[in-house]
C-alpha positions in Angstrom: 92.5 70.4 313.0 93.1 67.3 313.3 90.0 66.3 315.6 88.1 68.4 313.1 89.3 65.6 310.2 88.9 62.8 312.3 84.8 64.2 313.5 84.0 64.4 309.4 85.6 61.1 308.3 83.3 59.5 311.4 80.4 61.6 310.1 80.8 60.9 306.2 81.1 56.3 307.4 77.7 57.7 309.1 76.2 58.9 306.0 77.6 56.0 304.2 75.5 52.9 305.9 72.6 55.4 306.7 72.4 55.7 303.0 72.5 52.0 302.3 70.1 50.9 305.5 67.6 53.7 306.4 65.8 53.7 302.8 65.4 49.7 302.9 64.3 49.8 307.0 61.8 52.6 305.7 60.6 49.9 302.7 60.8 47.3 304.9 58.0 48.8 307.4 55.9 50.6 305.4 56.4 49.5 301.5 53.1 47.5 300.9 53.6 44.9 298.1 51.7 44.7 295.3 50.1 40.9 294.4 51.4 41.0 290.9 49.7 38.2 288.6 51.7 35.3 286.6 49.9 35.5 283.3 49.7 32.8 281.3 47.8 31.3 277.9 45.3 28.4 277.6 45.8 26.7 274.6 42.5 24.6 275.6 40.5 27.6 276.3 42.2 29.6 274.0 42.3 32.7 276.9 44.5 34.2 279.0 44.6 33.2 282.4 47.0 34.1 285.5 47.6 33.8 288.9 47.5 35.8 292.2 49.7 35.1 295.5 48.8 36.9 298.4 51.2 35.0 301.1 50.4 32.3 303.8 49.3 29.7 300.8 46.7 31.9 299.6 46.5 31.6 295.6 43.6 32.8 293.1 43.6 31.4 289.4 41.5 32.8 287.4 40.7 33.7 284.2 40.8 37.3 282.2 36.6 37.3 282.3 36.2 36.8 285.6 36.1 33.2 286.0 37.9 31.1 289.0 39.8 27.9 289.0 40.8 25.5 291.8 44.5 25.1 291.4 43.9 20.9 289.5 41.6 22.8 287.3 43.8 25.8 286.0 46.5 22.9 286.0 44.3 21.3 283.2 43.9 24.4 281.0 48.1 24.8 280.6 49.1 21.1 280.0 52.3 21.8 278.3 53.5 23.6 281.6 52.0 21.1 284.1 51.9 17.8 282.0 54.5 16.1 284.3 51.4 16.7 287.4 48.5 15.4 285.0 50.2 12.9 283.6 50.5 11.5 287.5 46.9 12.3 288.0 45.6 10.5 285.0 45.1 13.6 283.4 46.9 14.6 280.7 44.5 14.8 277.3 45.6 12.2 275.0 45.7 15.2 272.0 45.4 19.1 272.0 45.0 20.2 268.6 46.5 17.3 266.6 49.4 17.2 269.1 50.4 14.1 270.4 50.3 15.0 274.7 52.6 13.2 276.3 55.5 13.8 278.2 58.3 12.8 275.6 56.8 14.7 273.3 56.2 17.7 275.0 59.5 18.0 276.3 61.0 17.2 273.1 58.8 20.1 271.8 59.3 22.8 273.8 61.8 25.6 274.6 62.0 28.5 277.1 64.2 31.8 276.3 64.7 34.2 279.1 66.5 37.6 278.7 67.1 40.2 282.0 68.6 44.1 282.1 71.4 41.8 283.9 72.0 39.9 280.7 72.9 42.5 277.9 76.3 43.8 279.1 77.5 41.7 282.2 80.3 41.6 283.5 83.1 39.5 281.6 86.0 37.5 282.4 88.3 37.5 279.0 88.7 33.5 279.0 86.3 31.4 277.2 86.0 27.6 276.8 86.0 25.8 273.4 84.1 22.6 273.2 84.6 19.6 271.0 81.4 19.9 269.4 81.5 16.1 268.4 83.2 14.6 271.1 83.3 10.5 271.8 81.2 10.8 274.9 77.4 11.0 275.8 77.9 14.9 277.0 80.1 17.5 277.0 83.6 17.7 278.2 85.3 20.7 279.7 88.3 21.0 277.7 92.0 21.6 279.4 92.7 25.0 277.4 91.1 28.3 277.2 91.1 31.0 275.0 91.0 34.7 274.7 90.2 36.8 271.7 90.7 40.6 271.2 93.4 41.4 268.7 94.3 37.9 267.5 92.7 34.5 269.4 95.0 32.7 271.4 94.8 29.4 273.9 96.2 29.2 276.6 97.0 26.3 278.8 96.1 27.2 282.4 99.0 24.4 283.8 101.6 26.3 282.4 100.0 29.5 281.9 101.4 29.5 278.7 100.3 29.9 274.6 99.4 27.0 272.6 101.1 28.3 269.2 100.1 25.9 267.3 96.5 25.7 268.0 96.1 29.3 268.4 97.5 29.8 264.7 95.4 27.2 263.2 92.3 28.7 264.5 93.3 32.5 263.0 94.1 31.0 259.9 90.9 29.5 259.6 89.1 33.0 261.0 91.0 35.2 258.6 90.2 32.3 255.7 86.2 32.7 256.6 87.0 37.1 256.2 87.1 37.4 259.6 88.7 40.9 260.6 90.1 41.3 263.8 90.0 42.6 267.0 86.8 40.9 267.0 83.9 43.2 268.9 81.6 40.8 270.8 82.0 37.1 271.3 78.7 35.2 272.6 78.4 31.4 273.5 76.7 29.4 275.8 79.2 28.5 277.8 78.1 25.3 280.2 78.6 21.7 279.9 74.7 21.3 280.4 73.2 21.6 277.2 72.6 18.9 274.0 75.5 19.7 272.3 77.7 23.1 271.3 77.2 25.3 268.5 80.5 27.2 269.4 80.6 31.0 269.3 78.6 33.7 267.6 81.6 37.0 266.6 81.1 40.0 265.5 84.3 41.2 263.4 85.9 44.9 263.3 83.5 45.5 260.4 80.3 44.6 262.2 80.0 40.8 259.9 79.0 38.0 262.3 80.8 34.3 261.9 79.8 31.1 263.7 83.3 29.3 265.0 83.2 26.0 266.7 85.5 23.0 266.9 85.1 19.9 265.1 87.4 16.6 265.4 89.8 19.1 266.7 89.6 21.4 263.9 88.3 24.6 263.4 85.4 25.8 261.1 84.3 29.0 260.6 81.7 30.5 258.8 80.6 34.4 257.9 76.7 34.2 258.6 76.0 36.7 256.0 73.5 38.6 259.4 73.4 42.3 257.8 76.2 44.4 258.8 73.8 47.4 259.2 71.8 45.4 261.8 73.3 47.2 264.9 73.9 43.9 267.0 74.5 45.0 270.4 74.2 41.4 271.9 73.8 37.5 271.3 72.5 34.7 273.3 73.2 31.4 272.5 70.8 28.7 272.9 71.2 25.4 272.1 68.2 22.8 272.1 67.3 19.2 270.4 64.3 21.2 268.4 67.4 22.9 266.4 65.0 25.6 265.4 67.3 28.3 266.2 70.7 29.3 267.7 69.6 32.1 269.9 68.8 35.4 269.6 70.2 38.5 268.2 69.5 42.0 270.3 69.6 45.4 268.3 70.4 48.5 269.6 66.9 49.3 268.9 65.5 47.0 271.1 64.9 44.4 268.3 64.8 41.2 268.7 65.9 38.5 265.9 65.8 34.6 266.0 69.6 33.2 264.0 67.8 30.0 262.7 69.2 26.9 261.4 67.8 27.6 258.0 71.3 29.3 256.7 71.2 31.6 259.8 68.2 34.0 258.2 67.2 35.9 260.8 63.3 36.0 261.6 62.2 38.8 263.8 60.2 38.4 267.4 56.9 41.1 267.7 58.2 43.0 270.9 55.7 45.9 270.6 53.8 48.3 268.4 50.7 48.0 266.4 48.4 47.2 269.3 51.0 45.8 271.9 51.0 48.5 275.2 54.3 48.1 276.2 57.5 48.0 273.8 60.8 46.1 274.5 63.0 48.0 276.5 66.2 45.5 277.3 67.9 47.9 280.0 64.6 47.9 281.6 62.4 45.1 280.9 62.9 41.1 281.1 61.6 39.5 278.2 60.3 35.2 278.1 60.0 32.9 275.4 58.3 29.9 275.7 57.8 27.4 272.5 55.1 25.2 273.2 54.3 22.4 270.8 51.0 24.6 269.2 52.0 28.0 269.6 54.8 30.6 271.1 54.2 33.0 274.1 56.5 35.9 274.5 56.2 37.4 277.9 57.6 40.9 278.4 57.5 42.0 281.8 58.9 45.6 284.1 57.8 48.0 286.8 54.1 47.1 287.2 52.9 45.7 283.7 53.2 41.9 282.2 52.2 41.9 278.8 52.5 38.3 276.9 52.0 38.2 272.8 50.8 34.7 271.4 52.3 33.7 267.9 51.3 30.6 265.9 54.2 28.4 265.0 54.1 30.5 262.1 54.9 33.2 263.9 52.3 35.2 263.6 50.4 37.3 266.5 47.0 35.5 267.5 46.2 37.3 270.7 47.6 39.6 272.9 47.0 40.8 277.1 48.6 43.1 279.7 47.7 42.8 283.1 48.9 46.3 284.9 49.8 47.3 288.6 50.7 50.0 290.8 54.6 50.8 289.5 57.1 51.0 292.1 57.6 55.1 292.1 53.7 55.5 292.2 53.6 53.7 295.2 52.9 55.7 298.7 55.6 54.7 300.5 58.1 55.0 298.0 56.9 59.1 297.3 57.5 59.6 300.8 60.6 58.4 301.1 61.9 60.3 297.8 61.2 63.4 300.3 62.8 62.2 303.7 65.6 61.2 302.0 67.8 63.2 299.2 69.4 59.6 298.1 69.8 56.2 298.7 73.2 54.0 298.3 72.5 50.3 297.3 74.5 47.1 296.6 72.0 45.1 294.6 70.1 45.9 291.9 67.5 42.5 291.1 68.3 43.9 287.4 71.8 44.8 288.1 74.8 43.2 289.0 76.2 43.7 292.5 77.9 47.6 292.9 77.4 50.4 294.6 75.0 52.3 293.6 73.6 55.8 294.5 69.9 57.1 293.3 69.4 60.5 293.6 65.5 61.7 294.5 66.6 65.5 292.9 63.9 67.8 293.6 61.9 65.3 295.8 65.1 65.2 298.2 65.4 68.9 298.2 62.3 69.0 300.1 63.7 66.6 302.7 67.5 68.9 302.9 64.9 71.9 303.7 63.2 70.2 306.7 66.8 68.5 307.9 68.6 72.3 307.7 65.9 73.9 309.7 66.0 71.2 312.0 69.3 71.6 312.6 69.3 75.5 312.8 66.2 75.2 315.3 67.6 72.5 317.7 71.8 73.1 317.4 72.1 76.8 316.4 75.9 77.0 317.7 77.0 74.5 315.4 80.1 74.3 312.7 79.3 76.4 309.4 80.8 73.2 307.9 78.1 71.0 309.4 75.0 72.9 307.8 77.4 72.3 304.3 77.2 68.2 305.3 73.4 68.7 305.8 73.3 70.6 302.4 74.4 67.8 300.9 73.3 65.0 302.4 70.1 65.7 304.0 68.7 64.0 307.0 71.8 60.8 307.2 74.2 64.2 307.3 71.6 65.9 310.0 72.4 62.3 311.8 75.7 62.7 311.4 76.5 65.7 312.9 74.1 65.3 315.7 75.4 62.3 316.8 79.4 63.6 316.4 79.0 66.9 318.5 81.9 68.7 317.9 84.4 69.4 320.6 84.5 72.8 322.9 
């Protein structure tokens, strides 16, 4: 009995790292990748234009009609991405529709945004960090407490590992003054030294109501932002930039996106999708961009074989849109195949995950595969273990491995 135990714990490890390797060898030899394009806007051409990389240095730009660039001339029609490059080359236009172009300006003019299915409900660690949002020196300091907040806030002195009463109380008081209802729900900052200056922390309350708390001289202030309790907020990001246009983004549990601006926190609403757009925002399954150029806004949504990127005025209102398309991933040949060989696959990194295990199951595709690994094993080993056609059952060909490989004994 006990050599019976021993032969399936063996076989099951077996099953294990064949799951997690045999999948990404298969990939690895026979996966062909597609040459996605970068897409990007001219605002000098007003068109769309992208790229192509197909290894060993090779690079097409081009143009959505057809037309090809060498790579100085595409560089010329998106100055506000490569200004820094014509600038050195002499150039950089001197104005692109009434903007000033140089490099001050642009960089004091534009912002980038970047949400990933990582993003909207990562892994957290219950300490946060409060800055001293008008501190004595040039940038930042990391402060010598932290805090928690759930049920009550509290700070907490890491040295000691104990409470700091007295700060902890003064910043409740001033939460409960501002309506604030605890345990608070969400609480989203931008939580790095490397940035401007802090805006503090975006909550959401018991009730749903979102405040803004930061520290100032020391001293708390609080404020409800009046965002509509109805709004569905599943997440916040926090972005803090010198163009103070906004203090991040607010995502729905509709997919929704919303801009908190600095004009009384109204929120103004980002096109994701529908009327003519192809693709709508997905956030489990889709990364989204935003870049703020000085003369207009790109949003760039992007997944499993499609870009799609929306042009908006600085009024915020759509002037063009594009999606360039490819091959997705589960339309690919190799990929089908290997849905059949192989009943699952075990992984430990997801590019839009975080690291875990993680099994994905081919269903009826890998039934096809248990089939050929059973009769395999019934044609080649007939005087085997009852128990090892249930393994093969279940597992497919990394069981058929298995129990191949782990004869029982006589």
């Amino acid at each position: 009995m006990l050599n019976k135990i021993s032969r399936y714990t063996i076989i099951l490890l077996m099953v294990i790292v064949s799951a997690l390797y045999l999948p990404d060898f298969f990939s690895m030899l026979f996966d062909k990748k597609e040459n996605t394009p970068r897409l990007s806007y001219s605002s000098v051409i007003d068109e769309f234009v992208y790229t192509k990389y197909y290894g060993m240095g090779q690079i097409d730009y081009m143009d959505i009609k057809g037309n090809n660039y060498s790579e100085r001339e595409y560089y010329k029609l998106l100055p506000f991405m490569h200004y820094a490059n014509l600038e050195k080359w002499g150039e950089l236009p001197l104005t692109l529709k009434g903007f000033e172009m140089t490099s001050k300006n642009i960089r004091q003019n534009s912002q980038m945004v970047r949400i990933q299915p990582k993003d909207i409900d990562p892994p957290t660690v219950p300490l946060n960090i409060m800055f001293e949002a008008e501190g004595d020196y040039a940038s930042l300091q990391i402060p010598d407490d932290i805090f928690r907040i759930s049920n009550t806030i509290e700070f907490l002195d890491p040295a000691s590992n104990s409470v700091l009463e007295e700060k902890s109380h003064k910043f409740q008081e001033a939460m409960l003054a501002a309506g604030f209802t605890f345990p608070a729900k969400l609480a989203a900052a931008n939580q790095t030294n490397r940035k401007p200056f802090d805006e503090g922390y975006f909550i959401k309350d018991a009730t749903n109501k979102i405040f803004h708390l930061k520290m100032i001289k020391d001293e708390p202030v609080c404020v409800n932002t009046g965002i509509d309790t109805k709004l569905k907020v599943r997440q916040i990001f926090i972005s803090e930039n010198m163009r103070k246009e906004f203090y991040g983004w607010i995502l729905t549990e509709d997919n929704d996106l919303y801009l908190i601006t600095y004009d009384d926190y109204k929120l103004r609403q980002i096109p994701t999708g529908g009327n003519n757009a192809k693709y709508d925002y997905v956030a489990n399954e889709m990364t989204i961009r935003f870049y703020i150029y000085p003369v207009d806004k790109h949003i760039n949504i992007s997944g499993d074989g499609f870009s799609q990127l929306i042009i908006l005025n600085n009024d915020f209102k759509k002037i063009a849109e594009h999606v360039e398309t490819w091959t997705p991933y589960d339309k690919r040949p190799a990929p089908i195949v290997k849905s059949f060989l192989f009943p699952f696959e075990l992984s430990t990194y997801d590019p839009m995950q975080y690291v875990k295990l993680q099994m994905d199951i081919f269903w009826w595709h890998g039934l096809i595969g248990i089939a050929v690994s059973l009769l395999a094993l019934l044609l080649f080993s007939r005087k085997r273990p009852w128990f090892d056609y249930v393994v093969v059952l279940f597992t497919g060909v990394f069981g058929l491995i298995g129990v191949l490989l782990i004869k029982p004994e006589d």
